[in-house]
DOKEPA-258174 format. One line per 4 residues: number of its first residue (from 1); their letters; for each residue y negated, x negated, z negated of N, C-alpha, C. Coordinates in pm, whole numbers, plus 50000, padded with zeros to 5 digits. Layout:
NUM) a) Y/X/Z/Y/X/Z/Y/X/Z ~ ...
# end
This chain:
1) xxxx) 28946/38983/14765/28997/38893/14865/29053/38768/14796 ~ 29168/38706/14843/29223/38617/14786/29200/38490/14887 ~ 29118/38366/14860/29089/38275/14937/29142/38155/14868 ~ 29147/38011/14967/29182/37885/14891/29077/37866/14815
5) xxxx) 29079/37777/14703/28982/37739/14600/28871/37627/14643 ~ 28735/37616/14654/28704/37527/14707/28635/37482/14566 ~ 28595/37339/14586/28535/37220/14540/28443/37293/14397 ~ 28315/37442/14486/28218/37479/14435/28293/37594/14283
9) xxxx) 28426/37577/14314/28509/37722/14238/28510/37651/14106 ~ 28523/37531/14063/28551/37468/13909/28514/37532/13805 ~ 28382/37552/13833/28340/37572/13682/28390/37725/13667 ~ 28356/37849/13745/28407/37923/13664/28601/37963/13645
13) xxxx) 28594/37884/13758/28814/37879/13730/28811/37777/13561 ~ 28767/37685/13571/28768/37643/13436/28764/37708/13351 ~ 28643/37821/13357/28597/37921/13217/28695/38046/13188 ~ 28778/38068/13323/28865/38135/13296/29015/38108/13254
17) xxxx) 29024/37958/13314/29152/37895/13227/29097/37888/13075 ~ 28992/37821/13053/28953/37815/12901/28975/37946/12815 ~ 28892/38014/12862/28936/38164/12775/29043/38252/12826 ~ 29102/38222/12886/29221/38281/12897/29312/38228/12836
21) xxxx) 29327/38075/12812/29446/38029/12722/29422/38059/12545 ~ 29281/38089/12545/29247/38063/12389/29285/38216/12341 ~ 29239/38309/12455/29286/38452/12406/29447/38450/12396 ~ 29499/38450/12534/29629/38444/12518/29734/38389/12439
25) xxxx) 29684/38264/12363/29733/38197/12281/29680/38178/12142 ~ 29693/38253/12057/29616/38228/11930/29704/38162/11870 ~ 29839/38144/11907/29939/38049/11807/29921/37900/11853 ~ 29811/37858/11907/29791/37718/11945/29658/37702/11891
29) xxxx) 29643/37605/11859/29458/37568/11794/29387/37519/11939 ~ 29264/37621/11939/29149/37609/12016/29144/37483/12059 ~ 29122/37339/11978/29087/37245/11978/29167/37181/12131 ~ 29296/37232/12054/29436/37183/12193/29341/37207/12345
33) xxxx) 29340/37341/12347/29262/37363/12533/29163/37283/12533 ~ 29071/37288/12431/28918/37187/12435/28971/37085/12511 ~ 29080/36977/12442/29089/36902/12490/29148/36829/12646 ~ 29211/36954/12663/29256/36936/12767/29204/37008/12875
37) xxxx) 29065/37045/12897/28984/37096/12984/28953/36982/13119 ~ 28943/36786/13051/28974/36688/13182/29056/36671/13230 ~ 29155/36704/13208/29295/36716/13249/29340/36806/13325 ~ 29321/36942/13323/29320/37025/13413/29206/37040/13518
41) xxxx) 29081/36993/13514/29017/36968/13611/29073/36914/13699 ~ 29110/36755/13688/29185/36675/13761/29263/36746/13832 ~ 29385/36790/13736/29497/36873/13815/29481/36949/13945 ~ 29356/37049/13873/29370/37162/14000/29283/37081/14091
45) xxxx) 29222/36991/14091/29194/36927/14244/29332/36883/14275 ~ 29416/36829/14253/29528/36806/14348/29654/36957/14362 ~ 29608/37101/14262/29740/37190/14325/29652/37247/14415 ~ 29770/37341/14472/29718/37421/14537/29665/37527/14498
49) xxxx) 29541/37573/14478/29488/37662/14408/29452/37799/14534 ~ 29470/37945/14461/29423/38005/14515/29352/38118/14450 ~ 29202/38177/14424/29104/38256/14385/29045/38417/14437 ~ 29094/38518/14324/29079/38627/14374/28942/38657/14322
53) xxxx) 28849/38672/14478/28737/38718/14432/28665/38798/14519 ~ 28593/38883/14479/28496/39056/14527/28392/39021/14434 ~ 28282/39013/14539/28142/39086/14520/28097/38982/14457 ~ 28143/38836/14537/28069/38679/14503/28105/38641/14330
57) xxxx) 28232/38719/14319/28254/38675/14135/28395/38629/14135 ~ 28461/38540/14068/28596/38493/14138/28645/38603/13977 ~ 28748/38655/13956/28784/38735/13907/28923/38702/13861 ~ 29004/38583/13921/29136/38543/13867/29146/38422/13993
61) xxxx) 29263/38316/13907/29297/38265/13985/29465/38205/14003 ~ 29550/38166/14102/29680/38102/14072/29657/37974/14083 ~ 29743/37870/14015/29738/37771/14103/29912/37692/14102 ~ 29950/37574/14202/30071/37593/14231/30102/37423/14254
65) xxxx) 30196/37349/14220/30239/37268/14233/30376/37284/14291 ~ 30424/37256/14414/30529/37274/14465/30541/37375/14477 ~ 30681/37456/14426/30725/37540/14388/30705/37610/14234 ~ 30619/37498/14172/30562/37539/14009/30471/37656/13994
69) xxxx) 30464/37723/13962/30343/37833/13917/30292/37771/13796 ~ 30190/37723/13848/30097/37596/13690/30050/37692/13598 ~ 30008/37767/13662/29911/37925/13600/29863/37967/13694 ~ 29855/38131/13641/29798/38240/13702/29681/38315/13594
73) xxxx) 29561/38265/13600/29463/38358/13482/29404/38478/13541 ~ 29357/38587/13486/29267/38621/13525/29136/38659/13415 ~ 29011/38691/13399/28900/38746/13362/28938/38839/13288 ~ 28890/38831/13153/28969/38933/13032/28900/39121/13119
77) xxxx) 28816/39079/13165/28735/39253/13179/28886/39268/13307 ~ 28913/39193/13397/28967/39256/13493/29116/39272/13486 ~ 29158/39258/13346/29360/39219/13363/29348/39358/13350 ~ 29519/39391/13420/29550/39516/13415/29513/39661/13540
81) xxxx) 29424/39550/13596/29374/39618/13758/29403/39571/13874 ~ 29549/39538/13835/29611/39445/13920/29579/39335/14028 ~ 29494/39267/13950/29451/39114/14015/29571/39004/13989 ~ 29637/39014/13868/29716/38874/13840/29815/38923/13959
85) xxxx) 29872/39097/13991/29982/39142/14043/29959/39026/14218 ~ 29822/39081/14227/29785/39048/14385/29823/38915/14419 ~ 29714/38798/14311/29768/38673/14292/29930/38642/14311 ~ 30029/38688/14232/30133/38651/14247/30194/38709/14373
89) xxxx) 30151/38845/14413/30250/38860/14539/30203/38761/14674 ~ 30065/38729/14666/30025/38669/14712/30087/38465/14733 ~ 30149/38474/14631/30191/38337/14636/30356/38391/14656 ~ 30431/38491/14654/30536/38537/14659/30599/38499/14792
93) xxxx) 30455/38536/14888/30468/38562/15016/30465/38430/15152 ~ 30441/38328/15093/30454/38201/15068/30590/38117/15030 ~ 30606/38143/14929/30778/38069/14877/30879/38146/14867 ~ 30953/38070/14819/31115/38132/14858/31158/38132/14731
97) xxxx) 31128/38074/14664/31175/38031/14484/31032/37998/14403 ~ 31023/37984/14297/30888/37990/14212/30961/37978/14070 ~ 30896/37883/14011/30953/37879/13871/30864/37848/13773 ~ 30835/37865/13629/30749/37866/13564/30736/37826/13412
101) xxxx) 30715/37783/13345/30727/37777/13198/30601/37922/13097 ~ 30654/37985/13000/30550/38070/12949/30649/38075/12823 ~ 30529/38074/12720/30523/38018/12587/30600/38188/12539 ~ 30699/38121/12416/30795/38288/12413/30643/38401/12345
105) xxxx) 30602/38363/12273/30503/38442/12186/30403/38473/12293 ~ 30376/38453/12413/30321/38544/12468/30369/38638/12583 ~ 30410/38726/12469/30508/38882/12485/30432/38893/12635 ~ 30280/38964/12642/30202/39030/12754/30234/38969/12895
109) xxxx) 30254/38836/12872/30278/38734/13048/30427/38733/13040 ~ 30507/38710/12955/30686/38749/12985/30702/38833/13011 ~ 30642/38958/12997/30664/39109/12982/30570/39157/13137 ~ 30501/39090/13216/30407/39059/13340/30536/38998/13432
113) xxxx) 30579/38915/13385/30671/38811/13506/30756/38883/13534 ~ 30867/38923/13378/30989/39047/13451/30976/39156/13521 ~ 30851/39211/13439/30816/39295/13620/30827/39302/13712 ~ 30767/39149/13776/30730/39126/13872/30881/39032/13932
117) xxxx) 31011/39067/13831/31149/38977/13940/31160/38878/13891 ~ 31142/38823/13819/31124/38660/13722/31253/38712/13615 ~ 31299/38599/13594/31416/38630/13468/31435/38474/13413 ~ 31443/38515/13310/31469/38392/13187/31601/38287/13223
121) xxxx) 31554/38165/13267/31643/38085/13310/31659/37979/13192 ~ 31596/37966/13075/31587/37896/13005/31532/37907/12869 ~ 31572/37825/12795/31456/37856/12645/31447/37702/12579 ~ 31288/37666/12570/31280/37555/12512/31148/37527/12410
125) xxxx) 31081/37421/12414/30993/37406/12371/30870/37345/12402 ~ 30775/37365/12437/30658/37265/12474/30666/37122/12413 ~ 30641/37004/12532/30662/36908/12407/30531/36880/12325 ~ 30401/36893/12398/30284/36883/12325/30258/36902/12217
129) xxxx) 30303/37104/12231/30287/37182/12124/30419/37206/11998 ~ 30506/37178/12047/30593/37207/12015/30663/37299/11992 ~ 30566/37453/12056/30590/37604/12065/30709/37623/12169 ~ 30778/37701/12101/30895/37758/12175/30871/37841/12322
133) xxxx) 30903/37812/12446/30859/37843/12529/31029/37848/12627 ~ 30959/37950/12752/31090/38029/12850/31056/37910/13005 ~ 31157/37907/13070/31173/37876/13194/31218/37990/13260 ~ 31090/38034/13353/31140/38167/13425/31149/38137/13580
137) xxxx) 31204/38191/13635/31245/38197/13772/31263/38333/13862 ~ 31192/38310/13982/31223/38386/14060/31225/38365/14199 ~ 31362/38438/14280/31365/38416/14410/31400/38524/14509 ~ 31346/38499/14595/31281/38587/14731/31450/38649/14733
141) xxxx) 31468/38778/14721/31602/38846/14813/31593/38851/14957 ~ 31720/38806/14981/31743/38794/15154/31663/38901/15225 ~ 31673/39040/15186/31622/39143/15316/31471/39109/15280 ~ 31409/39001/15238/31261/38973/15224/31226/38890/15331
145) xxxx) 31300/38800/15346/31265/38668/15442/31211/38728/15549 ~ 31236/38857/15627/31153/38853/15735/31038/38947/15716 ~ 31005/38976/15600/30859/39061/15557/30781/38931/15621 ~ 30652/39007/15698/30536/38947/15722/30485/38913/15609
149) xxxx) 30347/38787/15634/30296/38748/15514/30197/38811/15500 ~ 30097/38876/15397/29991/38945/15384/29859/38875/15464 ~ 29795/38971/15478/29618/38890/15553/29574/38919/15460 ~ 29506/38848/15352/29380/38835/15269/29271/38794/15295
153) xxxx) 29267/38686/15356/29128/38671/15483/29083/38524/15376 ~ 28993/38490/15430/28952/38320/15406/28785/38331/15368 ~ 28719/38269/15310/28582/38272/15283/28535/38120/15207 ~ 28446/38093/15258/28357/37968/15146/28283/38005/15095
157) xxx) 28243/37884/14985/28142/37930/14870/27995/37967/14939 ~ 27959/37948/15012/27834/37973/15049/27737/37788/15018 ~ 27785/37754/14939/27704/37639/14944/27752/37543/15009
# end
């Protein structure tokens, strides 16, 4: 089930941004995410975050600034069982345009986005890192606009 993110979701959306950027990115030093673990806290209290989770375990999550796709992680056991797919159609179904930055060296998430209708609008560089990175984009085709939006259904943390 794909629900909004509440308050109680941090720590393990954190643990999965954390190890998800450190796997996904071995051409960046560990230290980099360390540090920027207060920083993205902050953040995702103000995007819009949304959390795919079954059987009380959150399992991936998106989160969204505007029209930005900030990130989409999911849980190293669950990629490939189409959770990130759900996540994104899930935010698909929602906007009309979506645009994104993803670092060129990670082949697996460029090679995820074109799949999924995204195409290379750009090529630049992180300024942090200074890693060469894509501006991807994608937008809704006309005979879409009147697809219904999916029911995923709504849930709280329990606490």
């Amino acid at each position: 089930m794909i629900r909004e993110f509440k308050l109680c979701d941090i720590e393990p959306v954190m643990e999965i941004w954390a190890s998800g950027n450190k796997g996904a990115h071995p051409f960046i030093p560990q230290e980099y995410w360390e540090a920027h673990v207060p920083i993205v806290r902050e953040q995702l209290l103000q995007a819009n975050v949304y959390v795919f989770e079954t059987g009380g375990m959150i399992r991936g999550f998106v989160g969204m600034q505007e029209d930005y796709l900030a990130g989409l992680f999911v849980k190293k056991e669950f990629r490939c069982m189409g959770v990130g797919k759900q996540l994104l159609d899930y935010i698909k179904a929602r906007y009309t345009t979506l645009w994104l930055h993803v670092y060129q060296q990670n082949q697996r998430a460029v090679a995820f986005y074109q799949r999924e209708g995204f195409g290379i609008a750009g090529e630049g560089a992180d300024v942090e890192t200074g890693t060469a990175d894509y501006t991807m984009t994608w937008q809704r085709k006309a005979r879409e606009f009147g697809k219904e939006k999916s029911s995923y259904g709504t849930a709280c943390c329990g606490n």
